[in-house]
C-alpha positions, -999 to +999 in steps of 0.1 A: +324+251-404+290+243-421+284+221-393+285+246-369+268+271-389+237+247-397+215+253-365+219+293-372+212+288-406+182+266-397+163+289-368+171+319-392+147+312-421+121+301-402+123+335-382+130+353-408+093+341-429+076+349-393+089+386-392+084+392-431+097+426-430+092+435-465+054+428-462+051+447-432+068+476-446+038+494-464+019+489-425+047+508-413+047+537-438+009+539-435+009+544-398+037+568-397+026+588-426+018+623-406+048+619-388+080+644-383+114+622-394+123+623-361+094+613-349+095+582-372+127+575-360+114+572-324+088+550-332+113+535-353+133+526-320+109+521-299+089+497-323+125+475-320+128+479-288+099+462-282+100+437-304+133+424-293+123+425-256+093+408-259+109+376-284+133+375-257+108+372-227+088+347-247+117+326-258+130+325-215+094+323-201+067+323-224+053+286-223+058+287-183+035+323-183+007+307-209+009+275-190+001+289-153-023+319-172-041+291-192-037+311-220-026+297-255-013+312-289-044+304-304-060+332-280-034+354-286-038+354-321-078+362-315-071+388-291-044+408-311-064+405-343-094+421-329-074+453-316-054+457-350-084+455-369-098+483-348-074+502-357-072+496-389-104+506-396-105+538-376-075+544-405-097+543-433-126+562-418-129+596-436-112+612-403-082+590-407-063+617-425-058+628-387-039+600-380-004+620-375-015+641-348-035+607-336+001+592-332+022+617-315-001+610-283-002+576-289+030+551-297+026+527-324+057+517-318+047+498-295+015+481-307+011+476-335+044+481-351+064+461-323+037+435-315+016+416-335+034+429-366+071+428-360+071+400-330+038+387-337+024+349-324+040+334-360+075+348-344+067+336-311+058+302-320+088+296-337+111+310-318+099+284-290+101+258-310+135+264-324+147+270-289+135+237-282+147+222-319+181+238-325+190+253-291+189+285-268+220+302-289+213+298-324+176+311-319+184+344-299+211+350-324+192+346-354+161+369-338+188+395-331+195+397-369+163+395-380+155+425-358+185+444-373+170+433-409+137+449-401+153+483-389+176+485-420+144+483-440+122+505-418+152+529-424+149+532-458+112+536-457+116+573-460+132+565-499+102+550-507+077+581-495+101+604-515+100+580-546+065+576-543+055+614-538+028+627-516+001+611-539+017+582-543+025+577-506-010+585-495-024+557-519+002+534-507-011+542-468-043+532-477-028+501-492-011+495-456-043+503-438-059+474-460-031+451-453-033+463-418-072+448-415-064+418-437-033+410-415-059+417-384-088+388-403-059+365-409-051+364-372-087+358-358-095+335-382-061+314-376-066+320-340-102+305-343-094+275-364-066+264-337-092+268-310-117+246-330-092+224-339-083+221-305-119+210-294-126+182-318-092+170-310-098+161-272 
């Protein structure tokens, strides 16, 4: 039984580190903070949504599109960096306050909350080299879980705003914001790295 259990239980963790829910959670309060409930939920979905449909492109096709696009993860990385830290600091700008009615014209769902953050190029990566590793099977099904165990905890997002108060929850949006453009620096400056790694390799 453990035996046939061991390659789930092996592509899960790994996944599982990649996706880091619980760090991405305050991101996620912080950029649907002047949202309606249901219009958190939306983004809620749709942030999923994305995410799981664009593991699941990546794990079927993703080094046969980056190999006929010349493009690698390493650039991917730089490029989605760059855009997240734009937006991160537009957040903390003193007009940032107007970021709910900012987000009902424009889904975060999608970017950033479903890509980089959720299925970012640390999620991506593995999840082609565990296909490779442990198999097609045991890597789709522990992404699917690890998407269900970020939308359990996105749920339950809204206990947090209540516990924290409006005070508190404002504060803790600026925290996200931070972690937002941190999360952004990380990215370019891993991305960069790879790519000079890359030269002095060849």
């Amino acid at each position: 039984m453990l035996k046939i259990l061991e390659p789930y239980i092996l592509t899960f963790i790994p996944i599982f580190v990649a996706v880091n829910a619980v760090s991405v959670l305050p991101i996620y309060v912080a950029l649907t903070s002047g949202l309606k409930p249901k219009d958190r939920s939306n983004v809620l979905l749709r942030s999923i949504i994305t995410a799981t449909v664009i593991a699941f492109a990546f794990i079927f096709v993703g080094k046969l599109v980056f190999n006929i696009i010349g493009v690698t993860v390493s650039d991917f990385k730089i490029a989605g960096g760059i855009l997240l830290f734009i937006m991160s600091i537009s957040y903390l700008l003193p007009d940032g306050s107007q970021r709910g009615k900012h987000l009902e014209k424009e889904d975060v769902g999608v970017f950033p909350l479903g890509t980089p953050l959720i299925t970012g190029p640390a999620v991506l990566t593995a999840c082609l080299v565990l296909r490779d590793e442990y198999g097609l099977m045991p890597t789709l099904v522990s992404l699917v879980l690890n998407v269900i165990l970020v939308w359990v905890v996105f749920v339950n997002a809204e206990l947090i705003i209540k516990f924290l108060g409006k005070s508190g929850s404002r504060a803790f949006s600026k925290v996200g914001d931070i972690l937002l453009a941190a999360f952004a620096v990380m990215m370019v400056r891993s991305g960069v790295l790879e790519v000079i790694k890359n030269i002095l390799l060849k």
